[in-house]
Structures are given as structure tokens and as C-alpha cells.
Residue, then its C-alpha position, 0 to 999 in steps of 0.5 A: x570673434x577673432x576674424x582672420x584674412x589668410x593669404x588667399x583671402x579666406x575669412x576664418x575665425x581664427x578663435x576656433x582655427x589655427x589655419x584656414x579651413x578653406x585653402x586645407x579643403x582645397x589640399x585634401x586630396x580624395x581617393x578615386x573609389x570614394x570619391x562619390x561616398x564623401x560629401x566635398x561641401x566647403x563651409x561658407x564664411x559668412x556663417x563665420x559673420x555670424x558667430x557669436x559666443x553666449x556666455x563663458x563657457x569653461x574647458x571640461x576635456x579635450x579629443x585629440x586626432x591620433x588617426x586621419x588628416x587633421x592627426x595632432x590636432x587638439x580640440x578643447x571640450x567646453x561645458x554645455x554640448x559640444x557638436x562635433x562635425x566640418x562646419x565652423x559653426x561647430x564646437x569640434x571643427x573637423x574641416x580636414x576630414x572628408x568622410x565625417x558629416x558637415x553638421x552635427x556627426x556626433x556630439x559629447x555632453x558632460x553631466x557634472x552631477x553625475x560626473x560622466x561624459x557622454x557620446x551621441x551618434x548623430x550620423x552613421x560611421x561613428x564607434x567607440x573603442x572600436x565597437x560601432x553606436x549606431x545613430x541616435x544611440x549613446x555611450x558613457x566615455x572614459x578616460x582614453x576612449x577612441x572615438x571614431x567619426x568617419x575616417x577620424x579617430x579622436x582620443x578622448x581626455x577629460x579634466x572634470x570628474x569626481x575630483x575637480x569640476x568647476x562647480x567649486x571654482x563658481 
């Protein structure tokens, strides 16, 4: 883990973040009607201490933010679950986005037999292609899909599918 010190002080991994997540809470600034709908939870460094990555686990797709406050953001997609939420103990860290949940909103899974991606709602607000999967539900992912957490729309672009997968490279 790559433990980063900002100027503020903050701790923050700095294998996940490009800045730190605690001075952009500190910035964001939220609407007075929505004020009472939106969770303001700050992520607690120490969780950061305790990080540890199992294992080498390789790139299979990005989510790109092209609507909401972390816009142009790239968030690289690693084989196994990624979890998708604000905490840093998740594999998509969306920490600038008030309206998406702290721990596991949604998650992406790629099936490399079967070469598809998947979505999972966990938490409510979340569509794909503009249409809403309620949670709990899934959804098969295609090249360029939006996906929407929240205020957050993230564009979906994947590396592994029928004609490369890492299986050949191992």
C-alpha cells in the first residue's frame, strides 16, 4: 500500500486515489433540499492501515464518470468482484459522490468462461442504460453501457471478451 500524507495531513492510499478523499468531502458542496437524503459519512483512515491486496489481480475493463462530481475519472476493473461504492475499502472508490452509498452500492463481476460482465444492484438508484435494476437484481453489461449509482453515471468499457482474456496469457 502506498500510504500518502496530503497537505492537510489526511492519510490516504494513494495505490487507489490520485487525491485525497477527505479534503474533496470537505469541498463538495450539497443541495439545501437534499441535504437530509444524502449520507455525509467521511471514510475513516485507519481503514486505509488495514488494506492489504491478496494476490495479483489483472485489469479486465474500466467505468469512466462521464455525468456527476468525480467527471473524468477512470477506474480500472480487476478480475474477481469489484465493489462499487465511497469507502476506500472499495474497488470503485466513488468518495466525490454523495448520493451513492459508502459500501457496496453495486458490484461488477466478469465470468471469463462465459465472457460476460455483470452487474449487481446492491442499493437502490442504480440503472443501466437508463432503465432502473432494482436491487438485488442483475444485468448482463455491453461494451459502452451507462451505468447509473445515484447522481454518478459511469461509462462501462471492457478489455476481456472473446477475443483476449487473460486466461491464455497465465
Amino acid at each position: 500500500m502506498n500510504l500518502i500524507t496530503c497537505p492537510n495531513g489526511h492519510f490516504y492510499n494513494g495505490d487507489k486515489l490520485r487525491t485525497c478523499p477527505h479534503c474533496a468531502n470537505e469541498k463538495i458542496q450539497i443541495k439545501e433540499d437534499t441535504a437530509r437524503d444524502v449520507d455525509t459519512y467521511i471514510p475513516d483512515t485507519s481503514l486505509t492501515e488495514h488494506y492489504t491486496k491478496a494476490g495479483k489481480r489483472l485489469p479486465i475493463g474500466w467505468l469512466t464518470c462521464i455525468q456527476g462530481h468525480m467527471l473524468g475519472d477512470c477506474f480500472t476493473l480487476l478480475m474477481g468482484e469489484n465493489h462499487i461504492g465511497r469507502d476506500t475499502s472499495m474497488d470503485v472508490i466513488l468518495f466525490q459522490e454523495p448520493t451513492v452509498s459508502r459500501c457496496n452500492h453495486a458490484n461488477l463481476i466478469y465470468d471469463a468462461e462465459l465472457h460476460n460482465y455483470t452487474l449487481n444492484a446492491q442499493g437502490n438508484n442504480v440503472y443501466h442504460n437508463n432503465r432502473p435494476v432494482s436491487s438485488g437484481h442483475s444485468v448482463t453489461l455491453s461494451d459502452h453501457d451507462r451505468i447509473q449509482i445515484g447522481d454518478c453515471v459511469l461509462l462501462f468499457v471492457p478489455l476481456c471478451n472473446s477475443n483476449f482474456d487473460w486466461s491464455s496469457s497465465l
